[in-house]
C-alpha positions in Angstrom: 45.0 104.8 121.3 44.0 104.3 117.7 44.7 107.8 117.2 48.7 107.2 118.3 48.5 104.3 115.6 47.7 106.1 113.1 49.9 109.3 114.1 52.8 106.8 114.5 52.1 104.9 110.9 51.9 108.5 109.0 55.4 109.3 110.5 56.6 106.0 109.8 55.4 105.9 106.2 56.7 109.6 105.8 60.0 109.3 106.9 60.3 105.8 104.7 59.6 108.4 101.8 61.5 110.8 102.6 64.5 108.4 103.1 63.6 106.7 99.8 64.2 109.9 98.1 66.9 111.0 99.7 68.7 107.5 100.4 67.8 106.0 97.0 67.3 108.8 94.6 69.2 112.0 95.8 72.8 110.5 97.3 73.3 108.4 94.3 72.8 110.7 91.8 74.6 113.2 93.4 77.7 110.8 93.8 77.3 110.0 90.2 77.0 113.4 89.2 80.6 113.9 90.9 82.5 111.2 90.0 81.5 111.9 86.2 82.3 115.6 86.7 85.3 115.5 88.9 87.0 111.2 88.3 85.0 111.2 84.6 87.8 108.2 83.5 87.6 106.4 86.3 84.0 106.5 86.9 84.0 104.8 83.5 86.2 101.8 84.4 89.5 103.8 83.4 89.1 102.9 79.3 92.1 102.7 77.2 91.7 103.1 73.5 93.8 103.3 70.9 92.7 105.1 67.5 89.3 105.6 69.0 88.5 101.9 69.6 88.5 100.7 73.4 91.5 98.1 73.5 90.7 97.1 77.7 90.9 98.9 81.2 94.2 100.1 82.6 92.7 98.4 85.7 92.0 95.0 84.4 94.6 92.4 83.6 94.6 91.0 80.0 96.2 87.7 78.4 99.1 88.7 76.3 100.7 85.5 75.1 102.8 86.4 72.0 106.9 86.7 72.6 106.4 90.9 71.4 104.9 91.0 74.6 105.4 91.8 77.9 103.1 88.6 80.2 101.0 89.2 83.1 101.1 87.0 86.1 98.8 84.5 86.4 94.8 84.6 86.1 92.7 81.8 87.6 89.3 84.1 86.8 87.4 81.7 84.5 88.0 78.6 82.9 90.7 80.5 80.5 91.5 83.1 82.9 91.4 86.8 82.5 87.7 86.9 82.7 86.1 89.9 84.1 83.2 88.3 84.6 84.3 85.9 86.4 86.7 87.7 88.9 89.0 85.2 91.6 92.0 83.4 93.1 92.1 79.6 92.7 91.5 79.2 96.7 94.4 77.0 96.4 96.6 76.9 99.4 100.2 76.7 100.6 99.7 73.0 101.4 98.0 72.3 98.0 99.9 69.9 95.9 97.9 71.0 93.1 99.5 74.5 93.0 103.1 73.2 93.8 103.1 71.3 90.5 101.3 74.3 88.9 104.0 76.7 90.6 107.0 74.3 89.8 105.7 74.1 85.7 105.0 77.6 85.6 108.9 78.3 87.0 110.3 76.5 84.1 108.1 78.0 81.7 109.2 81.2 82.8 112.8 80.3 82.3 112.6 79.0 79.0 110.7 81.6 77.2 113.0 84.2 78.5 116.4 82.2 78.0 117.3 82.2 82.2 119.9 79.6 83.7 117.8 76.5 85.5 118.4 77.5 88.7 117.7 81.6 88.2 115.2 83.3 90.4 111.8 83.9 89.5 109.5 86.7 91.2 107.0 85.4 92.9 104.0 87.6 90.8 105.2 85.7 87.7 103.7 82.3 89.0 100.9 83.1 90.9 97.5 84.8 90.9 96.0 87.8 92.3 93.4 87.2 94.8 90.8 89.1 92.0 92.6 86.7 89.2 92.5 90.4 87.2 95.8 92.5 88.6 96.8 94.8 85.4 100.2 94.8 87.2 103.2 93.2 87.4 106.4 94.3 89.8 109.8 95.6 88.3 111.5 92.7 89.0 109.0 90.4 87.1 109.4 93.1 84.2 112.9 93.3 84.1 112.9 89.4 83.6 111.0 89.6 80.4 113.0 92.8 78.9 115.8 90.6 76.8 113.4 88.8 75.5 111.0 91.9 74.3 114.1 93.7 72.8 115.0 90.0 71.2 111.6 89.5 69.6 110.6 93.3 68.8 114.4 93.8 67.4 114.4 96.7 69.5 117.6 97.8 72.1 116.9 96.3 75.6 117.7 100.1 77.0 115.0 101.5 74.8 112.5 99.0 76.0 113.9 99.1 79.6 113.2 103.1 79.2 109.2 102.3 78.5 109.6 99.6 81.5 110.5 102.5 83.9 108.2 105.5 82.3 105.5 102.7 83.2 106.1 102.0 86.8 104.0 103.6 89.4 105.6 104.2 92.9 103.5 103.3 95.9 100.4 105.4 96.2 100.9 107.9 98.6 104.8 107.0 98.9 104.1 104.5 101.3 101.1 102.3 100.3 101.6 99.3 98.1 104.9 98.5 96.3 105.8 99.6 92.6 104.4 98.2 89.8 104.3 98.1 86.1 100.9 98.5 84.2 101.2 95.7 81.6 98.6 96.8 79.3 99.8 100.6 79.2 103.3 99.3 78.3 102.7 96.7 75.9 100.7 99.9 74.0 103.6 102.4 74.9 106.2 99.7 72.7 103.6 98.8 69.7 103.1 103.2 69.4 107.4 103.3 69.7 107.7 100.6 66.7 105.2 102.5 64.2 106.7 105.8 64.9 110.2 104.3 64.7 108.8 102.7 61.6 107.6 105.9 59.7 
């Protein structure tokens, strides 16, 4: 009987090896291996630089404030928002009066800085949060809203910027999953580069 015990630890503590190296060691740095090889960009959290210096992550929303601009929605990550260490929705509900009033401001703030009658529409993306508090995206409709003012402020012709708007949006993935959606970050970039070579 002792003899099974020990016969039964030995296989137990080999196949805990074994498994160990293959579990923990092996499969990881296999994976690894491949997504550096084969997704190198987005194994690296999908970088974007400009002139050799990383300006953020095509996947990772971003504060711009400034008129030039083209906004993101909402962040509630952090105490400031956009923090990606700090990644989340407000866990505020429909029935919050909290986020009514904060929905309600954030309407008319949207309507003033972009010139739009009191009672004109505004997408739904532009006054709340992603669940991750970090969506790099922002739908057409939201986009289109801000365009008169990005021509106004950049002195640029609202086709020309509407053309960068467009060359920016991604259809669903697949066709079919998700809706289209403009990558903020890449297109605030895409109209800064289309000012200096305008400008040389």
């Amino acid at each position: 009987m002792l003899q099974n015990t020990f016969k039964d630890l030995r296989t137990g503590i080999i196949s805990f090896v074994l498994f160990s190296a293959l579990l923990g060691l092996a499969y990881p740095y296999a994976i690894t291996g491949v997504a550096q090889t084969v997704f190198h960009r987005q194994a690296n959290g999908s970088l974007v630089s400009v002139d050799g210096q990383t300006v953020g992550s095509s996947l990772v929303g971003q504060n711009f404030s400034d008129p030039k601009y083209f906004h993101p929605r909402p962040s509630a990550a952090g105490a400031d928002g956009y923090d990606g260490g700090a990644s989340s929705g407000s866990n505020l509900g429909p029935t919050s009066q909290v986020l009514a009033t904060r929905v309600a401001g954030d309407v008319q703030k949207i309507r003033d800085e972009n010139g739009l009658a009191s009672d004109a529409k505004v997408p739904v993306d532009a006054v709340t949060a992603s669940g991750s508090g970090l969506d790099p995206h922002i739908s057409p409709a939201y986009a289109e809203l801000q365009v008169s003012r990005v021509a106004q402020a950049r002195g640029m012709q609202e086709d020309a910027v509407r053309k960068l708007v467009e060359k920016y949006t991604d259809g669903s993935t697949l066709g079919v999953l998700g809706e289209p959606r403009v990558n903020v970050l890449r297109l605030n970039l895409a109209l800064d580069a289309a000012q200096a070579g305008a400008a040389q």
